[in-house]
C-alpha positions as CSV (number, residue, x, y, z in Angstrom):
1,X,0.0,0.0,0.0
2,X,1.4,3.4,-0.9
3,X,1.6,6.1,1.9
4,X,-1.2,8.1,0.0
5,X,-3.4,5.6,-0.6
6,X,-6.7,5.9,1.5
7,X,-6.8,4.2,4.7
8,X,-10.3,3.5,7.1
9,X,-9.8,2.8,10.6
10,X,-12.8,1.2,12.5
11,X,-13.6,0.6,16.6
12,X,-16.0,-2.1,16.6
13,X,-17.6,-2.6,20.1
14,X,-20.5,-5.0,22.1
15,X,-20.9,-8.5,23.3
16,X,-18.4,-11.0,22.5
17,X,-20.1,-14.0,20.7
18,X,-17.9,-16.5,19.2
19,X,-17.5,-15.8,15.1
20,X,-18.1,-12.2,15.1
21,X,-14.5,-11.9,13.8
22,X,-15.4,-14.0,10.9
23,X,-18.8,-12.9,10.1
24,X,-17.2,-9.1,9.8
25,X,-14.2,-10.1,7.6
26,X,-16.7,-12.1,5.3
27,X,-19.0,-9.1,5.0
28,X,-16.1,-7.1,3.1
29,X,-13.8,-9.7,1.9
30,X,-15.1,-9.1,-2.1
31,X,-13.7,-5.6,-1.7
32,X,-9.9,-7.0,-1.1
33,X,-9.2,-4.4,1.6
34,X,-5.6,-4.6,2.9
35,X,-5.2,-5.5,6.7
36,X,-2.4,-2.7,7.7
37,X,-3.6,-3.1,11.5
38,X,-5.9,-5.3,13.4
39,X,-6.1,-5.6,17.7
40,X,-9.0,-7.7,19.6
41,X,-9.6,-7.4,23.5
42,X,-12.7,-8.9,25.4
43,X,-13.0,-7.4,29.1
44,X,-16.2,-9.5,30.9
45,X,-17.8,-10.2,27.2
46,X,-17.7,-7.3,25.5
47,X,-15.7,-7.0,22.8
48,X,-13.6,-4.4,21.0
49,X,-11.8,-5.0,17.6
50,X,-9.6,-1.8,16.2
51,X,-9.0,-2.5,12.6
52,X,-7.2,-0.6,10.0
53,X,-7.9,-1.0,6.5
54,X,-6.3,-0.1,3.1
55,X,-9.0,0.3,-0.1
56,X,-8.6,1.7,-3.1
57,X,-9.3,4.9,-4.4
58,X,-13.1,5.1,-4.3
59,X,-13.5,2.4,-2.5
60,X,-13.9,4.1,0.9
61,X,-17.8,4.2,1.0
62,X,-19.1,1.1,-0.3
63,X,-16.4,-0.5,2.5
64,X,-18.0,1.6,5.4
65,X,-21.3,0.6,4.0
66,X,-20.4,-3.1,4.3
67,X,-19.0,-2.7,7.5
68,X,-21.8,-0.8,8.7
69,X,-24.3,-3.2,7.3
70,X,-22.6,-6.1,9.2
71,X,-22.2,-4.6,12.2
72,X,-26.0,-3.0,12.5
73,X,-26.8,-7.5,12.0
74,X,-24.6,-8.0,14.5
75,X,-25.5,-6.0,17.2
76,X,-22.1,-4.2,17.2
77,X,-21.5,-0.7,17.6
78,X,-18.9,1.0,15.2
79,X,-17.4,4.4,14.4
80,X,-15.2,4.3,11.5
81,X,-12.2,7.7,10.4
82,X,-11.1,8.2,6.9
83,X,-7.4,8.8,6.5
84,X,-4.4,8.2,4.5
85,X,-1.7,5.7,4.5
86,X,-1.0,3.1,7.8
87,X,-0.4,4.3,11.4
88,X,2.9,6.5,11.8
89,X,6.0,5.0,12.8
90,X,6.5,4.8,16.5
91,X,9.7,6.4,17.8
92,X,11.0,5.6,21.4
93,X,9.5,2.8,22.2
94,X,9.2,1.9,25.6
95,X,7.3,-0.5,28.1
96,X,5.4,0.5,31.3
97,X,4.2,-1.9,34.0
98,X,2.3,-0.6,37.1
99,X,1.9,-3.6,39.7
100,X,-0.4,-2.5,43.2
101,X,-2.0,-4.5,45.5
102,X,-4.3,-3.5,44.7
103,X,-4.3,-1.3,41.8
104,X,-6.5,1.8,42.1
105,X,-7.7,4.1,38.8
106,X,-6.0,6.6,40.8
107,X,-2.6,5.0,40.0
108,X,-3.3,4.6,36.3
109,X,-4.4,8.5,36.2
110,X,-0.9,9.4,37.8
111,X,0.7,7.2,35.0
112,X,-0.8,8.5,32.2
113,X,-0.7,11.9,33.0
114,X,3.0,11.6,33.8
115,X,3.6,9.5,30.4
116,X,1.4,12.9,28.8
117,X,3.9,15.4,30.5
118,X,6.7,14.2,29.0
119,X,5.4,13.4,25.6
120,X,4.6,10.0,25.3
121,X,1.7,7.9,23.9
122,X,0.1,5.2,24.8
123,X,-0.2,2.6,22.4
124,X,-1.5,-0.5,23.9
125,X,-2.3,-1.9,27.3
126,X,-3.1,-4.9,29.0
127,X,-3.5,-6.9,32.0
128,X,-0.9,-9.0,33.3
129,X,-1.9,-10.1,36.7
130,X,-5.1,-10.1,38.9
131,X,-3.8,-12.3,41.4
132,X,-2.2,-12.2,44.1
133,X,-1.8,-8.6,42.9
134,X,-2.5,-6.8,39.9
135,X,-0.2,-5.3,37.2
136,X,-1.1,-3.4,33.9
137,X,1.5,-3.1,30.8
138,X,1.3,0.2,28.7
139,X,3.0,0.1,25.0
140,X,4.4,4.0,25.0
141,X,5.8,5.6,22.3
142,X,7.3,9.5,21.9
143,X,8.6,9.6,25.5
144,X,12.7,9.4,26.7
145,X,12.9,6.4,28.9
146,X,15.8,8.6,30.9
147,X,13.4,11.0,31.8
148,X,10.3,9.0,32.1
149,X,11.8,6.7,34.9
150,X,12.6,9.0,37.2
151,X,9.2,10.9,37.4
152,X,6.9,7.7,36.9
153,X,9.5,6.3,40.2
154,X,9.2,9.3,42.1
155,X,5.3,9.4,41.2
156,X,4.6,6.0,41.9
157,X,6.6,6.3,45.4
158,X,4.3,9.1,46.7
159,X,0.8,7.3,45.2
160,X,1.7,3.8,46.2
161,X,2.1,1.3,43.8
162,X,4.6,-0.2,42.1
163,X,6.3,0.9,38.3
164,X,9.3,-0.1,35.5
165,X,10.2,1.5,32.8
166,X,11.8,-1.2,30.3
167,X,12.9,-1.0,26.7
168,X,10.5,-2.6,24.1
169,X,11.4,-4.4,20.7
170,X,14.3,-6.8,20.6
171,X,15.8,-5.9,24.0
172,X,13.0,-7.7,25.7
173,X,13.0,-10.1,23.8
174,X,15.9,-13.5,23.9
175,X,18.3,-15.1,26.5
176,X,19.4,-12.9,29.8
177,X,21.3,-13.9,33.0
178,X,19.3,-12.8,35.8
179,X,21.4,-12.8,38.8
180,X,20.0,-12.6,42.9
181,X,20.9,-11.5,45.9
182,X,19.9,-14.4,48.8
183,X,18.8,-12.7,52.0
184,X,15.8,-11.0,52.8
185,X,15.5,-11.1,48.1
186,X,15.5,-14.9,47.3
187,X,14.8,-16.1,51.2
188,X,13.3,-14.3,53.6
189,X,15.4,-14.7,56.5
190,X,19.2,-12.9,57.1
191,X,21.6,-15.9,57.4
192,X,23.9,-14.8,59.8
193,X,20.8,-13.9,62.1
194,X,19.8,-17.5,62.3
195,X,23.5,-18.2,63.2
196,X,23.4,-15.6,65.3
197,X,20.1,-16.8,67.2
198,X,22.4,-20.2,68.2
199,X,25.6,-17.9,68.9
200,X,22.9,-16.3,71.4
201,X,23.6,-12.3,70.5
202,X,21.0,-12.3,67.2
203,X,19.8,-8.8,68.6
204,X,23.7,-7.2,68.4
205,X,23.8,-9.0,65.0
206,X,20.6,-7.7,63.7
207,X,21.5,-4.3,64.8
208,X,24.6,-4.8,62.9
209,X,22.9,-5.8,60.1
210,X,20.6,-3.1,59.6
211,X,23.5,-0.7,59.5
212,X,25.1,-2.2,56.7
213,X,22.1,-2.5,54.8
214,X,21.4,0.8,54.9
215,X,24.9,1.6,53.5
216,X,25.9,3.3,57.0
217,X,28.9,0.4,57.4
218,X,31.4,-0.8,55.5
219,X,29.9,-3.8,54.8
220,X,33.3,-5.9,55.1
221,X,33.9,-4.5,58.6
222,X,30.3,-5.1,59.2
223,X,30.6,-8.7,58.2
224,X,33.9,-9.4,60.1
225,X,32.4,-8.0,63.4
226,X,29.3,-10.4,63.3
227,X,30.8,-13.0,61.6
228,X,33.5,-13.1,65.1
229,X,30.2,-13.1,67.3
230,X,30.0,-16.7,66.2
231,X,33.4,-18.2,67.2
232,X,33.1,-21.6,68.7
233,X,29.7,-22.6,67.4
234,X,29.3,-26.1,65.9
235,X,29.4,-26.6,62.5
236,X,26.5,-29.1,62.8
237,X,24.9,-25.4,63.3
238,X,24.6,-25.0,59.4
239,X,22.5,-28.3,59.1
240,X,19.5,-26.4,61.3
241,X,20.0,-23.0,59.8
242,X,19.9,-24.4,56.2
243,X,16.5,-26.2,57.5
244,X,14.8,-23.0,58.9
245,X,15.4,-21.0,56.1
246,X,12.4,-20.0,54.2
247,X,12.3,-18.8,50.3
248,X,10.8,-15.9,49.3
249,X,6.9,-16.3,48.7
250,X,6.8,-16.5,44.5
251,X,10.6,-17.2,44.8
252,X,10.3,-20.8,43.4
253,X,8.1,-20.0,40.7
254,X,10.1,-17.2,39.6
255,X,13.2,-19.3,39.2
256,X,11.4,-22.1,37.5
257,X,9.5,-20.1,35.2
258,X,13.1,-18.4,34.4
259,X,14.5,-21.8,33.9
260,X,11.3,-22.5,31.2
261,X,12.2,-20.0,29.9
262,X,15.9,-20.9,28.9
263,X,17.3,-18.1,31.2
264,X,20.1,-18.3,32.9
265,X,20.5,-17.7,36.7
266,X,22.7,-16.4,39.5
267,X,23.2,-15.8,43.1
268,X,25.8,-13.7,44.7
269,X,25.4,-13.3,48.2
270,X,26.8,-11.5,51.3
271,X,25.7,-14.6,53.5
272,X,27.6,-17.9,53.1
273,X,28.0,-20.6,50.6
274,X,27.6,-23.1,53.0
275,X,23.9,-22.4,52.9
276,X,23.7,-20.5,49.6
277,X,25.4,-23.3,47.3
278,X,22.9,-26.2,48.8
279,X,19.5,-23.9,48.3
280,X,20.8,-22.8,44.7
281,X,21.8,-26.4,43.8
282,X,17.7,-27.5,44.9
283,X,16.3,-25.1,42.6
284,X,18.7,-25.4,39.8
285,X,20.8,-22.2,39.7
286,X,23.8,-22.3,37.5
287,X,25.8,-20.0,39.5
288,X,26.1,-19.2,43.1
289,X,29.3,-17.4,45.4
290,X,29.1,-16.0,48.7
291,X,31.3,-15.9,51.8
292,X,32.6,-18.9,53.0
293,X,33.1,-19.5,56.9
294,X,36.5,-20.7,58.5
295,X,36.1,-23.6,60.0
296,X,38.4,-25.3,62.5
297,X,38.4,-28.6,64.4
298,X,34.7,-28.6,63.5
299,X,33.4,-25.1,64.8
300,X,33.6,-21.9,63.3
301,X,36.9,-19.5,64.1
302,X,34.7,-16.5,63.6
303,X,36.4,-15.5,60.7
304,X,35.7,-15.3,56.3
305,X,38.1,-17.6,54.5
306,X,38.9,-15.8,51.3
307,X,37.7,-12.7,49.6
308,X,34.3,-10.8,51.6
309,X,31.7,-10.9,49.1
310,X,30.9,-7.0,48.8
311,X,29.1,-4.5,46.3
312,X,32.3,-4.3,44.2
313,X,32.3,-8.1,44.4
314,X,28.5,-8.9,43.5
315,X,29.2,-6.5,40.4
316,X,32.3,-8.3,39.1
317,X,30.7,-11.8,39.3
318,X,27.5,-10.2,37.3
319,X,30.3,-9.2,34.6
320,X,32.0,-12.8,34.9
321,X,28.6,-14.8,34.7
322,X,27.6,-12.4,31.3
323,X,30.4,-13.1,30.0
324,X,30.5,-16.9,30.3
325,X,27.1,-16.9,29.0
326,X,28.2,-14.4,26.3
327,X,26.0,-11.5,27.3
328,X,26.5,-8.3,27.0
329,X,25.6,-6.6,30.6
330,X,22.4,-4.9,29.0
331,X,20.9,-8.6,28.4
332,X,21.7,-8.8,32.4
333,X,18.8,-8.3,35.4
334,X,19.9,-7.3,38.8
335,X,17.5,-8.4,41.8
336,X,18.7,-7.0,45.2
337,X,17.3,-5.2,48.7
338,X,20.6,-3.5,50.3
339,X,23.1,-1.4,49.9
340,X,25.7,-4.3,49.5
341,X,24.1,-4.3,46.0
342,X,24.3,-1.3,44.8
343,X,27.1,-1.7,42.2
344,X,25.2,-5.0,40.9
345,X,21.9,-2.9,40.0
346,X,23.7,-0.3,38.8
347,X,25.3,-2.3,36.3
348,X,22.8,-4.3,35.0
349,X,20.6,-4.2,32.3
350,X,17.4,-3.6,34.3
351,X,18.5,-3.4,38.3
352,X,15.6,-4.2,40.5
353,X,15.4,-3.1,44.2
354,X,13.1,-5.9,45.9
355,X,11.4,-4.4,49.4
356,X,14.1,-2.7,49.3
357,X,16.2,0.4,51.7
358,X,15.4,4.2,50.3
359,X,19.0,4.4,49.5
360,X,18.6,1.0,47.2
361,X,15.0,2.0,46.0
362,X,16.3,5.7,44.4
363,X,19.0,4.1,42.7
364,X,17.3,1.2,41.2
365,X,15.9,1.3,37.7
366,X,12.9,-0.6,39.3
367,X,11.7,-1.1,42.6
368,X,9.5,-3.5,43.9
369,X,7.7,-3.0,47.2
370,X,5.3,-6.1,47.1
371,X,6.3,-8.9,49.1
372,X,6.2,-11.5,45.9
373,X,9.2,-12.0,44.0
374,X,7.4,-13.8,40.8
375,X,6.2,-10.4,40.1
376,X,9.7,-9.6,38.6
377,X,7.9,-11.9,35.6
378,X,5.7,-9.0,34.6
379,X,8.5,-7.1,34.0
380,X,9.4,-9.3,31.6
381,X,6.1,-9.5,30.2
382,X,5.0,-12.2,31.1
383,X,1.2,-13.0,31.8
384,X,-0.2,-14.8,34.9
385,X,-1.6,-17.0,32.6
386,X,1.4,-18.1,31.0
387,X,3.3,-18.4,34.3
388,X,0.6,-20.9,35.6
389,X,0.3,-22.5,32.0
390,X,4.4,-23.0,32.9
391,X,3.8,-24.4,36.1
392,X,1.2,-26.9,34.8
393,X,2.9,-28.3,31.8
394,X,6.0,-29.0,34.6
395,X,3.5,-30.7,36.5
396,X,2.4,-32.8,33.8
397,X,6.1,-33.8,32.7
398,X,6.9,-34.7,36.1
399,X,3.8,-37.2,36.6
400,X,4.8,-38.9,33.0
């Protein structure tokens, strides 16, 4: 079709019915109208169908006749547009996702006014997830990601719901590494607290802890003063903690569904391999490092063995596990609550701050404040329905 050629572009609306689809195409096929554009939604039964059509010169009324005609037998409502040529190209292309639990139209007015302010258009949207919280995904054209972010993030932060700002096209699309932290992101518990609760001083550890995670310790100072707290306790200790630890609700769907998918996966973690390298081996991650804990005549010396695991740490094996899966760090996802992973987000491709520390949150391309990991899926597009179509076809390949 040429760019002047003429061009009708129809809303079709009312109850769904199975065949409408059909019945309309049929009622204007002898007129050999080009498809340039064609969408289909059904919300509770009623139906809308956006179609844009190329015709010939001339051709314009007899196909809004038809369509008219067929719709009016149908019980469809339509209002049709005469133009020229197909739909414009779409510059800046990016993704929105608003996530809130729940999601009020009060949070969809403060996106789309804030996508408006700074240019953008939305294209398409649809519904991701209704359960166990709800997230919406905007197509947006005409805005600049780098200054959409920031004012959707700040936006969202005051209103109270969740939003990421994404690329679209081909870099969502394809292998990634996503890489973890492990406490209080993957599991919900702090390691070295349950150590600490058998060490008998988890309050001065916990105290400890929450420093550091809010970046007001050097976290390798941090570590080696609470690590010392647990000189002397039995390494038989690690068989209980690795017991009580409890994953992240969503935490095993996300991994498997990321696995489905053909992802590849990572932990790096402040905590300790001793417990980190058994949890990641259960759920089939590829990578895993931490700390490791000295260990003498059976009990722990209270000392790291080896390199602490720190921010600049967690960003370096991010680099090392792109490269060995021959990534380039934008094909990368960073998921991550303190301040020990700073340099990890801020590397990646997309870096997510899960219930995370201000500090982490304002730094973070993305932050999460929901307590369900799995939502990091709808980032990626992903539908609840294809998540639990995932989990059901693993199901049926472990039965057979």
């Amino acid at each position: 079709m040429s760019e002047s050629a003429r061009s009708l572009a129809a809303t079709i609306t009312g109850n769904d019915a199975p065949g409408l689809l059909t019945r309309l195409m049929a009622s204007i096929a002898s007129l050999e109208a080009e498809i340039l554009d064609l969408e289909q939604t059904v919300v509770r039964g009623q139906l809308s169908i956006g179609v844009l059509l190329g015709v010939s010169e001339g051709g314009v009324e007899e196909l809004e006749n038809r369509l008219a005609g067929a719709c009016a037998r149908l019980g469809l409502s339509v209002a049709m547009a005469e133009g020229i040529g197909d739909n414009p190209p779409r510059h800046n292309r990016v993704i929105v996702t608003i996530l809130g639990r729940p999601l009020l139209t009060t949070h969809v007015a403060v996106t789309t006014a804030v996508i408006a302010e700074h240019g953008g258009n939305i294209d398409r949207s649809r519904r991701l997830s209704r359960t166990p919280l709800t997230s919406l995904e905007f197509w947006v054209s005409g805005a600049d990601a780098a200054l959409l972010r920031p004012a959707l993030a700040q936006a969202a932060a005051n209103a109270g719901f969740d939003v990421s700002v994404s690329p679209a096209g081909l870099a969502r699309q394809g292998r990634r590494l996503v890489v973890m932290d492990v406490d209080s992101t993957l599991i919900q518990d702090e390691v070295i607290e349950l150590l600490a609760a058998h060490a008998g001083c988890a309050e001065q550890v916990a105290d400890v802890t929450e420093r550091a995670m809010r970046g007001e310790l050097d976290f390798a100072e941090s570590l080696a003063e609470r690590v010392q707290l647990l000189a002397g306790l039995p390494v038989s200790v690690l068989d209980e903690v690795r017991a009580a630890v409890r994953l992240t609700p969503g935490a095993r769907t996300l991994v498997a569904t990321l696995r489905d998918l053909g992802l590849s996966i990572g932990v790096v973690s402040g905590g300790f391999i001793e417990v980190v390298g058994p949890l990641a081996a259960e759920l089939g991650i590829t990578y895993a490092h931490a700390n490791s804990l000295e260990v003498v005549d059976g009990h722990l010396t209270g000392r790291v063995a080896g390199a602490v695991v720190d921010r600049a740490m967690k960003a370096a094996k991010l680099r090392e596990w792109a490269q060995a899966e021959r990534l380039p760090l934008s094909r990368t996802i960073a998921i991550g609550d303190g301040a020990n992973d700073l340099d990890m987000l801020a590397a990646a491709g997309l870096g997510i701050a899960f219930n995370a520390k201000p500090t982490v949150r304002a730094s973070a391309d993305t932050a999460l404040n929901l307590p369900y990991l799995d939502a990091v899926l709808f980032l990626l597009g992903l539908s609840r329905e294809e998540v639990e179509d995932a989990a059901a076809a693993r199901a049926s390949l472990a039965e057979n």
